[in-house]
N, C-alpha and C positions, 0 to 999 in steps of 0.2 A: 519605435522610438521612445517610448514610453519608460522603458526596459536601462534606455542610456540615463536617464534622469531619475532612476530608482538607484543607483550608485554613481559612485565617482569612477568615471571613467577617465584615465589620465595617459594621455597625451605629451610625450617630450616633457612628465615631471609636473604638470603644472595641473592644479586643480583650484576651482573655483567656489566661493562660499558668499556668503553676505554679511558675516563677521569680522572684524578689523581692528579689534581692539587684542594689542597684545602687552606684552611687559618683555622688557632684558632683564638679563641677571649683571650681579654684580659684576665691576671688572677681572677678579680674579676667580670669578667663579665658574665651573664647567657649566657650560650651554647645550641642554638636550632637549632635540624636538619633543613634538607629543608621537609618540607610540599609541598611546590609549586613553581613556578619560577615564575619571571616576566620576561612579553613576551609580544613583541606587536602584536605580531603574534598568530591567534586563533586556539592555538594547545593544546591538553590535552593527555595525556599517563592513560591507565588500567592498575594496578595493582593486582595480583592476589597470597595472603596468599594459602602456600601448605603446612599447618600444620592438616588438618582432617582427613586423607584418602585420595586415589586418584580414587574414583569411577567414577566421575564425571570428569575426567581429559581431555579421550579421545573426549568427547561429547564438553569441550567450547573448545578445538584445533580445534576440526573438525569448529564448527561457526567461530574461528576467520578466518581459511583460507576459508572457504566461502566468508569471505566478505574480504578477500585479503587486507589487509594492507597494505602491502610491495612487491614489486618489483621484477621477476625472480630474476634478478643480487645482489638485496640483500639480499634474502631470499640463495640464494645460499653462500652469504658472511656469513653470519649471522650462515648457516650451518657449512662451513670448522670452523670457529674463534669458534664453540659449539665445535668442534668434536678433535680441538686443545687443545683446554682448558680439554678434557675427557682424553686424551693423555697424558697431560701436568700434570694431577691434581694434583700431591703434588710440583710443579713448575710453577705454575701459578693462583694467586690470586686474587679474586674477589676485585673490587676498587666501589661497592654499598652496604649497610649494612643496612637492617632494624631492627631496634632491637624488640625481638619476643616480640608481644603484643603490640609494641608500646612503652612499656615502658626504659624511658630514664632518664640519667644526666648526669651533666658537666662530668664527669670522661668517661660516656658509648663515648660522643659525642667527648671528646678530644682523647681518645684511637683511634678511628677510624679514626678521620680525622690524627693525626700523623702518620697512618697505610696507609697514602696518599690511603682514601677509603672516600666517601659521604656516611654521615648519614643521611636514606631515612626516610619521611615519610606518610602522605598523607593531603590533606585538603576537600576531600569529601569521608567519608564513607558509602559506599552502603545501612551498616547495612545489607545487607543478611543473616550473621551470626546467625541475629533475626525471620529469614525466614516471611520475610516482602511478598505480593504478589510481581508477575512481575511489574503491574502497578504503584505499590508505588514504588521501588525501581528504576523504570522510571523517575518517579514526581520527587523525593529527588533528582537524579544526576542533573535533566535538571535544576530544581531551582537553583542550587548551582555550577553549570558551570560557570569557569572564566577562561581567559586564562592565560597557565601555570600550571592548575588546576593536583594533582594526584590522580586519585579514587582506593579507597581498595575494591577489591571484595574476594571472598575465592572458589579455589576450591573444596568445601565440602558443601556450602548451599543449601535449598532443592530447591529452585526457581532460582536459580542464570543461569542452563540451558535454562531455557525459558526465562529470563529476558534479556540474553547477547547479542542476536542478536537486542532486542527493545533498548535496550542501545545503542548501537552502533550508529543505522539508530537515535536515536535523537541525541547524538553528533551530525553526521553529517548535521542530516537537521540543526541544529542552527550554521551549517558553519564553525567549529571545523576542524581540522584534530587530530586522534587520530596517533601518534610517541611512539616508544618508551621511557621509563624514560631516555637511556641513552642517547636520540638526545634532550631529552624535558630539560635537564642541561645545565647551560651558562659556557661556558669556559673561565678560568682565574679565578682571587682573587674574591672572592668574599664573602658577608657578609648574613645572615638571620635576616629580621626583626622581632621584635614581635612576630607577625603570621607565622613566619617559611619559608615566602616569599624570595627567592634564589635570590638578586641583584647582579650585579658585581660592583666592588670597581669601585670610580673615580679616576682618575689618582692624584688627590688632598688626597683621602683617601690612595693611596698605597702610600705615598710619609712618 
């Protein structure tokens, strides 16, 4: 279980966080989720679509808590704040949102940030969905790693079990740490470039 709370495992779109401070853009202004964050720090978050099935569910839990992501003390926090929110469910509301398929606009993106919720998205896709080999879907993440970076994986593709654990150990040899989406988001106002790139405002821009 341990392994579900070392990323975002998302469910029908919806992800969870403890952050809830966002900003709109102007009225005429295009509205683009976060893709990614800037970060000077070399950390990247796995994301994982739970829209195919969950055959495959139990088997990438089991890999992520092998390779131990997080912390007793915070997999145990991570556990009560799961099992609050099971409790809680029609009084406590998800503040992460990816819109199923990816697909978005100015309305999907203002809804949700008014709904004081981040609209997720990613800037490296796995493609496993295309049931790529393990090694290709190794190549593509390692090429395309930046810090801040969020990778789409699914749990339903046919290679995605063997590839998760090879993913992982390359993240980490290229000096990465992998965080969850919700520690991998900057806190306070903040704006999406072009790219979907997650900056926070300067005190000249919130003024």
């Amino acid at each position: 279980m341990a392994g579900a709370l070392a990323v975002c495992l998302i469910g029908a779109g919806i992800l969870t966080s403890s952050y809830s401070q966002v900003v709109t853009a102007s009225a005429g202004e295009r509205k683009i989720p976060v893709y990614c964050v800037e970060k000077d720090e070399k950390v990247v978050s796995i994301s994982f679509d739970a829209a195919w099935g969950n055959e495959q569910t139990d088997t990438l839990l089991n890999i992520l808590d092998e390779k131990k992501q997080l912390s007793d003390e915070k997999m145990k926090s991570e556990v009560e704040q799961c099992n609050s929110k099971i409790e809680k469910l029609t009084g406590k509301k998800p503040t992460l949102f990816r819109p199923p398929y990816g697909d978005y606009n100015n309305s999907v993106v203002s809804c949700v940030n008014e709904a004081d919720m981040y609209c997720i998205q990613w800037d490296i896709d796995s493609l496993d969905w295309k049931d790529p080999t393990a090694a290709q879907m190794v190549e593509r993440i390692k090429n395309n790693l930046k810090n801040g970076s969020i990778i789409l994986m699914h749990n339903g593709a046919k290679n995605t079990p063997e590839a998760l654990p090879q993913i992982i150990d390359t993240i980490k040899a290229e000096g990465y740490e992998i965080v969850p989406i919700s520690e991998l988001l900057l806190k306070g106002e903040y704006y999406t470039d072009h790219e979907g790139r997650m900056h926070l405002k300067t005190e000249k821009e919130t003024v």
